[in-house]
N, C-alpha and C positions, 0 to 999 in steps of 0.2 A: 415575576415581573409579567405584567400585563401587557397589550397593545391592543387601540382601540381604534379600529376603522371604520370607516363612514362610504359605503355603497352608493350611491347615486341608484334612484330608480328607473332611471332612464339605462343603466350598466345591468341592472339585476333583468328586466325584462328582456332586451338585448341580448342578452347569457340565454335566458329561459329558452325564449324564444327563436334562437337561433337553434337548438338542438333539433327544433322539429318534431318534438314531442306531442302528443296532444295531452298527457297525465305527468306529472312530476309529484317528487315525493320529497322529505325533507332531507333524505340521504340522498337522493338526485343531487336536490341545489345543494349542499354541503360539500358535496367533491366538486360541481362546478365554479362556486366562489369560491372554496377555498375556505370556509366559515366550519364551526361546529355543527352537529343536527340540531342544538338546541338553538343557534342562533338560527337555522335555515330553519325550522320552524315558527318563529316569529318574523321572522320575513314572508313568508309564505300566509302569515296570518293576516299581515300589515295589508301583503297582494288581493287576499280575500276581502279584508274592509272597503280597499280600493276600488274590489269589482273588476282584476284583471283575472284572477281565480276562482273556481270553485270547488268544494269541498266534493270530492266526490266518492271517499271512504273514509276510514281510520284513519289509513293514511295515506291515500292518493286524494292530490289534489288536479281539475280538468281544467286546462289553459283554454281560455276564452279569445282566441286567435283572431275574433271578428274588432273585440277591446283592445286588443294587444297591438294591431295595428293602424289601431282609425286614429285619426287626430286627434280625437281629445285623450287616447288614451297616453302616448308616449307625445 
């Protein structure tokens, strides 16, 4: 049996970005949601399309903390 929840991105950056972090990873966000790595890596990818993230290894991604808080972002 499955169960299929639905994140708000207004919750995911709020999470992110309350950590303080300046890099997150998809094993980061997967213990902070609560989600798998494979889900927190397509979350993380969704974040990069967005433009609140960027890719900055394999597998560290750099929170853009200036997007993360201005009005148009959240």
């Amino acid at each position: 049996m499955s169960v299929k929840i639905r994140l708000s991105l207004d919750y995911i950056l709020s999470m992110i970005g309350g950590t303080g972090l300046n890099y997150v990873t998809a094993k980061r966000v997967s213990m902070l949601l609560g989600v798998s790595t494979k889900s927190a890596g397509r979350i993380l990818a969704r974040l990069e399309d967005e433009g609140f993230i960027e890719r900055y290894s394999n597998r560290a991604y750099r929170v853009k903390r200036s997007k993360l808080y201005s009005n148009d972002g959240i």
